[in-house]
N, C-alpha and C positions, 0 to 999 in steps of 0.2 A: 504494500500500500504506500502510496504518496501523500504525506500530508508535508506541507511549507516545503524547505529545501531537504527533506530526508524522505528515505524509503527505508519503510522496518517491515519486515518478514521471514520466511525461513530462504534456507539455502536453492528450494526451487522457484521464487521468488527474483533471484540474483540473476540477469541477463546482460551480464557483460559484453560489451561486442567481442565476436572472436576473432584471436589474430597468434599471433608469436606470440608464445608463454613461454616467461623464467619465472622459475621458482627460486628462493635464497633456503639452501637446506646446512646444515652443518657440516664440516672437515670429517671424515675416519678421525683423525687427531684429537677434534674437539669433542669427537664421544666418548674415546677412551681415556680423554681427561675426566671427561665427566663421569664415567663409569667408575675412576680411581677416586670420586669425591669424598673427604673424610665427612663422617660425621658429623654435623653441626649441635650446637646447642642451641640455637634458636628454633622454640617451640613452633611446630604446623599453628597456624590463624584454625580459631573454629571453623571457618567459612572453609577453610582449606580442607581442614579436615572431614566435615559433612559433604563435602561434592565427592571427594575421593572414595567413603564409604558407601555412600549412594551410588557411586561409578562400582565398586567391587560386589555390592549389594544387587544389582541390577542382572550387572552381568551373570551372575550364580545364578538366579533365574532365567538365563537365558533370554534376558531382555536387552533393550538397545537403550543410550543414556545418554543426552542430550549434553554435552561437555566443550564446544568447540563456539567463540564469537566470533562472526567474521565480518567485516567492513571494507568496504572499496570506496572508493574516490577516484574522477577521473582528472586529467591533466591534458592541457595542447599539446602538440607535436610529437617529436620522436623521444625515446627515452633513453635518459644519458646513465646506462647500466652500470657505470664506472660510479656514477654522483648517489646512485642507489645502494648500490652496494656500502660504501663508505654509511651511507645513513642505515642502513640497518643493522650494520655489526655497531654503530656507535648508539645507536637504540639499546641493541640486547645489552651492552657492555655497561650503560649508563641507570638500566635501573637493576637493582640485585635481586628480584625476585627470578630471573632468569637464572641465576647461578646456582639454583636448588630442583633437585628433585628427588622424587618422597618411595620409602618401599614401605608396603604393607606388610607386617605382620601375621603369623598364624595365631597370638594373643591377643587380637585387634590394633596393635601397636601400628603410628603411623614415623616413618623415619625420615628426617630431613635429612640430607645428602647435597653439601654445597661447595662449590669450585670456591679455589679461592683467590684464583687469579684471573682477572677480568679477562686477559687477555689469549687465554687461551680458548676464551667463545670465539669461533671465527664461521659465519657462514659463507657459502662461495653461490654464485649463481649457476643456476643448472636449465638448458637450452631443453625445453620440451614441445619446439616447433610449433607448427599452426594446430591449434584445438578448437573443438566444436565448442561449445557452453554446456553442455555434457559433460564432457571430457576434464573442462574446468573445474567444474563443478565438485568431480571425482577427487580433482588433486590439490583441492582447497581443503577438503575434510580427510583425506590423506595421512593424517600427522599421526605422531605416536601417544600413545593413552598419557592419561594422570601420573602413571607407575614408570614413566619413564621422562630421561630429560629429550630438552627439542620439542616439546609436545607442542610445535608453534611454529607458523614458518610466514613466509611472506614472497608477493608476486607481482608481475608486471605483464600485462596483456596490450600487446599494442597492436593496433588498427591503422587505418592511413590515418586519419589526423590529430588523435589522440592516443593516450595509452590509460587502462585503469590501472591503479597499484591498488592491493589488497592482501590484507593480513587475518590470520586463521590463527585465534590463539585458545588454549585451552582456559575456561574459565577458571582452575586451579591460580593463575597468575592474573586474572584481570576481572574487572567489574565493567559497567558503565559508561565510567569516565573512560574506558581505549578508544573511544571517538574521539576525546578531545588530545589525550596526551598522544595517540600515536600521530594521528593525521596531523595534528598540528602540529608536532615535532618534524614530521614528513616533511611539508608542503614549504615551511618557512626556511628550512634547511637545505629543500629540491631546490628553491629559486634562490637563495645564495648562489647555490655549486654553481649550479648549469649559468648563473650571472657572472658569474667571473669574480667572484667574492672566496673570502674565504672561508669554511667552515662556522656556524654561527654558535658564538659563546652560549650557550642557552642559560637560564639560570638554573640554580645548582639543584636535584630532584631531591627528594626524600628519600629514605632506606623503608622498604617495606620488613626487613628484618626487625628494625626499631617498633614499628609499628605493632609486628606477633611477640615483641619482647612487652611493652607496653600493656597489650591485652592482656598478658596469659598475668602480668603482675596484678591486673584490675580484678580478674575473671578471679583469681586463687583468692582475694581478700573477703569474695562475698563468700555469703554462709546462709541459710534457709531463710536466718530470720532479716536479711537486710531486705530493704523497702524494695528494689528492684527485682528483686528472687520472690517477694510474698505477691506485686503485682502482677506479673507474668505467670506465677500460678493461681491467682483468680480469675483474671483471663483464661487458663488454659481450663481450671475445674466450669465454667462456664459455656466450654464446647467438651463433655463428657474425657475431661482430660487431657487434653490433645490443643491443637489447629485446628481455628475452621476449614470447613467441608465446602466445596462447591453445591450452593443451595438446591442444581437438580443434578439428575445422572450423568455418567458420563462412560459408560462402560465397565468392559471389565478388565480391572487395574494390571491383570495380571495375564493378560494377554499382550503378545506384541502389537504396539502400534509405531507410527512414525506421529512427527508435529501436522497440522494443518492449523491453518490460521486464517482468521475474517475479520474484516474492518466493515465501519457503518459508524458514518457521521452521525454525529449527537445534536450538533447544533452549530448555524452558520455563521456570519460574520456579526450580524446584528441581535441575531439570538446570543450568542457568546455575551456581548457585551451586557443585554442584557439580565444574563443570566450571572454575570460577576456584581452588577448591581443586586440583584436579590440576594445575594453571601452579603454584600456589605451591609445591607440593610438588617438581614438578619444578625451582624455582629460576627461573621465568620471571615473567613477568607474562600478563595477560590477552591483548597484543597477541600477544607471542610464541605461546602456547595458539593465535591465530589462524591465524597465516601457517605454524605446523607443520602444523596440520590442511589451511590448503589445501597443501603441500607434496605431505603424505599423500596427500590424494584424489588428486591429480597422477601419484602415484606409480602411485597403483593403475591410474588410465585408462592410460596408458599406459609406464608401467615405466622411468619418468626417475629416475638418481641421484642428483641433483642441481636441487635446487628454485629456481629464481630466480626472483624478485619485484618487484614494486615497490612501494610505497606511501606516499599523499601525507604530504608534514609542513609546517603552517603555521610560516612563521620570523621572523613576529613575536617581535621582542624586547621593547618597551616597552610601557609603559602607554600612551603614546600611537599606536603602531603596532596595540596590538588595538582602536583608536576610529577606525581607516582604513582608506577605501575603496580598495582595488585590489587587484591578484592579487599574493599573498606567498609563494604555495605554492609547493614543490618536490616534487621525488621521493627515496629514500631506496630505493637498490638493496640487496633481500636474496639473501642467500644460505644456502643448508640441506643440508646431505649429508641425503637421506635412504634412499638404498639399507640395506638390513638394517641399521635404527637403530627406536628406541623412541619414544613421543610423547615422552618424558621428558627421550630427547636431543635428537631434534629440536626441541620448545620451547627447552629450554637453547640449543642453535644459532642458533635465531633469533630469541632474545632478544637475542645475544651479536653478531648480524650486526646489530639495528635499533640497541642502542646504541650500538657502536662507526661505525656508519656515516650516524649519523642527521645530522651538520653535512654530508655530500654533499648534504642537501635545496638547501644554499644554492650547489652547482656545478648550473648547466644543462647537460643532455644536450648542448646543441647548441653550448657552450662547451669540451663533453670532445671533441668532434667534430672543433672547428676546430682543435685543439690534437693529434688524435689521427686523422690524416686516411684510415688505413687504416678507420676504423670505420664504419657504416652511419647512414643516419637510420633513424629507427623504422619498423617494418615496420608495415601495417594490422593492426588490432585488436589491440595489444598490449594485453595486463591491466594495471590497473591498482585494487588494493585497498585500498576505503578505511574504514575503521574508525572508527564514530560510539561514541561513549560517551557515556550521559546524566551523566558527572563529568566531561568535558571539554567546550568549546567547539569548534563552535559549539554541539552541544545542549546541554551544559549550559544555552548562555541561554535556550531555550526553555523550561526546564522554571524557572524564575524564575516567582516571585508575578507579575511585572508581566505576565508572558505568558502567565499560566494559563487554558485554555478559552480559547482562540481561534481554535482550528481552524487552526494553521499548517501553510504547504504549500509544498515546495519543491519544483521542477517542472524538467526541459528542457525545451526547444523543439520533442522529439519528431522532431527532426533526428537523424542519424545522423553521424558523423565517422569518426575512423578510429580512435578509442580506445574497449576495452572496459572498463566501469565497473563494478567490482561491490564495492559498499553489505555491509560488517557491522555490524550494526547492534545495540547493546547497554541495554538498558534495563531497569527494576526487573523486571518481568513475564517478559522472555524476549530470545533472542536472534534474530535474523531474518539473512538474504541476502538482497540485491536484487539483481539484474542485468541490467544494460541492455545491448543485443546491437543486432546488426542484425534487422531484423526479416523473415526468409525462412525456410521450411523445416529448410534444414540447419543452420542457426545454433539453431535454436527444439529441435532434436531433440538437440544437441549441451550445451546451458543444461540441458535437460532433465538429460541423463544427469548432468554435470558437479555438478551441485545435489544430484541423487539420491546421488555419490560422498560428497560434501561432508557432508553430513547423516551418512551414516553410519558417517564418522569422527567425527564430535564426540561423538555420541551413543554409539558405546563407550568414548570417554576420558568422557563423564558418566559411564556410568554404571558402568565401572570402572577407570577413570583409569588406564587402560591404553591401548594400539591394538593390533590384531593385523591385518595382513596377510590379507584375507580376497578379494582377487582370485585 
């Protein structure tokens, strides 16, 4: 789907034009440095470590596990493979999440494994001739799992008058933000080289190692009875132990599926505006206006009083933490009485659940778990809502001079997991839903109705900043 200057969906979604493919993969050399990696003491990030058990989890099942971001950007002319190269070994070299990768245990134990000399990462470019989008397609997703290093690689597709570069990374090392920090790292550093400039000073990244030395010091301090440990399990005793559930069916968890994904405008340009005055009116903001509306819809499918949610929050603190690479993100448990209530209170409620609970992004579920052992892991398909604004990051950065008209795209794997994703997405023009599902039947007729609920809640608080109960 296209909403402003981005395109999100899965991997068959991605229509690059096709032409001469290089891939940047790593040396023999640089694997068998990596393979002689000593032992680290810097603790796996929870984040790291629940993709990783989900990814070994999955597979045992005999399932497939949705683990790969990929993003392309295109560029004019011919491609200076010499000015690329240079930018991508000085990418892997410059954040240290790349210098780690993890082995599983038959204890459950997860093992960091990190290089310790930047400079033995070296990838080289590898000539894979004229490709279909097929073909590309194949060897974008390509890369080696979570359990090993390299799980990441990057590419260059050129056509007569353009070329797209695109990078395929496993979500073990990246959240989010690798829109802003790769491509902009990219694009501002392409037009130095190929400019006759020299290499550009960037400012100095952050260590994603500091940041899992950090947590794991934060995460060890809490204890059952700290305030963050007792509200995340009345949230969780609140959905039978656990995460919410996707309010209707959605299959059977435990059959293989791939992703499919569907978008469907919410509301236009005049509606949007509209509808940001009804939050303010109501005393909320735009987030809150969100998550009442899906409460609402929720309500109406099926007659819950009480809305639980989740939605992600990057917890990037520094200026050097928004210039690094790795996963920062948490979750942010809401909660909304919406039995015979108004949009008016329920935005206010859930404006009032995302402020007050919003430092829970930085407690991991799986942290309230071991501290709270009556509670569940997460069930399959739990929801999970994420809210893009063209005045926040990461889209803000796309919509920057430096990245105007590029055709940016941010893609899955087209894998399926066990989390349901669904994209609002806010931009000058209008407002959109995505959602990414499993892709069968009962899931596809269930998106359907869910989307059709969605809709026609926002569109009576547009247009008269109201809701009424029309189930």
């Amino acid at each position: 789907m296209r909403v402003g200057p981005l395109t999100v969906g899965t991997l068959f979604d991605w229509e690059p034009t096709p032409g001469n493919t290089v891939c940047w993969q790593p040396t023999p050399a640089a694997r068998d440095k990596a393979a002689q990696a000593p032992v680290s003491s810097v603790p796996v990030s929870y984040m790291q470590a629940q993709h990783i058990r989900g990814y070994v989890e999955q597979k045992a099942k005999g399932l497939d596990y949705s683990r790969l971001m990929i993003i392309s950007s295109d560029q004019p002319g011919q491609c200076d493979i010499r000015a690329v190269n240079y930018i991508v070994n000085a990418h892997l070299r410059r954040h240290d999440t790349y210098r780690s990768w993890f082995e599983y245990t038959d204890d459950d134990r997860i093992v960091r494994r990190t290089m310790q000399d930047t400079a033995d990462i070296e990838f080289v470019p590898v000539k894979h001739g004229e490709l279909t989008v097929n073909d590309i397609r194949d060897l974008a997703v390509n890369t080696p799992d979570p359990l090993q290093w390299g799980c990441f690689q990057f590419g260059v597709i050129q056509s007569e008058d353009h070329f797209t570069f695109f990078a395929s990374v496993d979500h073990v090392h990246v959240d989010a933000m690798i829109v802003g920090v790769t491509l902009m790292e990219f694009h501002m550093m392409y037009g130095s080289l190929v400019g006759g400039g020299a290499p550009l000073e960037l400012p100095e990244a952050g260590s994603y190692d500091d940041f899992c030395i950090r947590q794991r010091q934060f995460t060890d301090a809490l204890t059952a009875q700290s305030p963050q440990i007792r509200a995340w399990t009345e949230f969780a005793q609140g959905n039978d132990g656990s995460l919410p559930e996707f309010a209707l069916p959605l299959g059977d968890p435990s059959r293989p599926s791939r992703a499919d994904i569907v978008t469907m405008r919410m509301l236009d340009e005049q509606q949007t505006a509209r509808f940001e005055s009804a939050c303010t009116e109501a005393g909320a903001r735009f987030i809150g206006g969100v998550l009442a509306c899906c409460g609402l819809a929720e309500h109406e499918l099926t007659g819950a009083q009480t809305y639980y949610g989740l939605t992600p929050r990057d917890t990037r603190k520094t200026v050097a933490d928004a210039l690094t690479q790795g996963w920062f993100t948490g979750l942010i448990p809401i909660t909304v009485p919406i039995a015979d209530t108004s949009f008016e209170d329920a935005a206010r409620a859930a404006q009032l659940s995302f402020d007050t609970d919003v430092q829970l992004a930085e407690v991991p579920y799986d942290r309230v778990i071991e501290l709270a052992p009556a509670l569940h892991k997460p069930r399959p398909n739990f929801p999970v809502i994420n809210f893009l604004d063209a005045g926040t990051a990461p889209l803000s950065v796309l919509l920057t001079a430096e990245l105007d008209g590029l055709n940016i795209g941010v893609y899955s794997d087209g894998r399926y997991s066990y989390q349901m994703s669904i994209y609002v997405i806010r931009v000058e023009q209008e407002t959109a839903v995505t959602v990414m599902f499993p892709d069968n039947p009962e899931a596809e007729k269930s998106v359907a109705r869910y989307l059709d609920a969605l809709k026609s809640v926002f569109e009576r608080v547009a247009e008269s900043g109201h809701w009424r109960n029309v189930a």
